[in-house]
N, C-alpha and C positions, 0 to 999 in steps of 0.2 A: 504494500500500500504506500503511498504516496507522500499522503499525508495526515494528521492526527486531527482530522475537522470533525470524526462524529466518536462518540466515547462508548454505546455498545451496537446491537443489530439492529433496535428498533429505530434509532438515526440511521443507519445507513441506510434503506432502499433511495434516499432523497439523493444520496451522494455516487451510489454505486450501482451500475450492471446486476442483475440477480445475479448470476455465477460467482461473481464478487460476494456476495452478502452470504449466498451459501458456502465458500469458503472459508468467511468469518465466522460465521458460527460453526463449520468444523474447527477451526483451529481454538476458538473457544470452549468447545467441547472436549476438547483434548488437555486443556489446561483447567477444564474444574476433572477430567480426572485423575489427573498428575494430584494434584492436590490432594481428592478422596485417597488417592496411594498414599501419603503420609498416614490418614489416619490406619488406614489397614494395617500398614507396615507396623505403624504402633502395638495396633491389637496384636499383631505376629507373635510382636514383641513379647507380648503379654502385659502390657498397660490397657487395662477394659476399663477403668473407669475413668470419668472428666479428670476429675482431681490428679490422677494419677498423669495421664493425659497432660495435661495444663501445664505441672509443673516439669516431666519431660522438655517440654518446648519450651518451657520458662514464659510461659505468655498467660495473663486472665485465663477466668474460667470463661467468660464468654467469647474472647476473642476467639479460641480453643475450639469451643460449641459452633460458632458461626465456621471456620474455615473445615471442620472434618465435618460438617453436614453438608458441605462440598454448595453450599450456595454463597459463598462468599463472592464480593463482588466483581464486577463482569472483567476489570482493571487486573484481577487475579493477587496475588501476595504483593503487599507494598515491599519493597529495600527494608525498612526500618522494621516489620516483622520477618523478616527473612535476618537479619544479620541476630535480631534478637534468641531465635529459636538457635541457631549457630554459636553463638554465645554461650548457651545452654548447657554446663556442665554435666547435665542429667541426660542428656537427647543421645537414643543409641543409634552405633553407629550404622546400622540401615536405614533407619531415619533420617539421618545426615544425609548418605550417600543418593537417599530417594530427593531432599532440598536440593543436592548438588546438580543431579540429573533436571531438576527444574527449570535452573538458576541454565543448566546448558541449552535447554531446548526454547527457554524465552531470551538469552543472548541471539539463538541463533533465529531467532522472528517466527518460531514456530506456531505463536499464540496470536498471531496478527496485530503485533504493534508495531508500528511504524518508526523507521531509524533512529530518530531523535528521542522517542521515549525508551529505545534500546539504549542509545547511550547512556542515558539518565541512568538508567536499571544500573548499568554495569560500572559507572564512574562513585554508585554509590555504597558497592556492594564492599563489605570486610573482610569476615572470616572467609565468605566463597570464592571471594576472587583471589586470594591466594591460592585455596584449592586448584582453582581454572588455569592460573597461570603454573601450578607445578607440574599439570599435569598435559598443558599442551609443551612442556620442552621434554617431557618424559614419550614423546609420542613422536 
């Protein structure tokens, strides 16, 4: 995409081609399941409860509740909850590596956001983009 003039699907028909919009909401659809993966991964883990859950990621119990009910907003994980869950001295590490996997596939524009809010992501990112950069010289 081009440019960042409409913010989820129900703006775009005005801006976009249908093919267009239903690409948006594939890739939108791919980024709330990315998402619902953390909590699974969680459960894997064997953290089944909020509480339990929450302080894993080191985040509220709501913020916690709104993103593993996988309706969190259309924008997807902000930076500043993504570095916070990374942070997180409790967060195991397939939970990480499931964040890391995220942090790669909305670098790489797979969530349909447009250039300029990729840089943002990534100029703002902590503990991942260490991660990102060890592991693209390891590659």
């Amino acid at each position: 995409m081009a440019n960042c003039q409409f913010r989820n699907v129900v703006d775009a028909p005005a801006c976009l081609p249908m093919r267009e919009v239903i690409r948006v909401a594939d890739q939108k659809a791919r980024q709330s399941a990315k998402i619902r993966q953390i909590g699974e991964t969680l459960i894997a883990e064997g953290y089944h409860g909020l509480n339990e859950q929450a302080k894993a990621l080191g985040l509220p119990r709501s913020t916690t509740w709104t993103i593993l009910r996988g309706t969190h907003k259309a924008s997807g994980l902000s930076v500043a909850i993504i570095n916070r869950m990374l942070a997180s001295p409790a967060i195991p590490p397939r939970v990480r590596l499931t964040i890391f996997e995220y942090i790669q596939e909305k670098r790489a524009g797979l969530y349909g956001d447009c250039k300029q809010s990729v840089r943002s992501f990534t100029a703002h990112l902590e503990g991942g983009q260490q991660f990102l950069d060890s592991g693209r010289r390891a590659s």
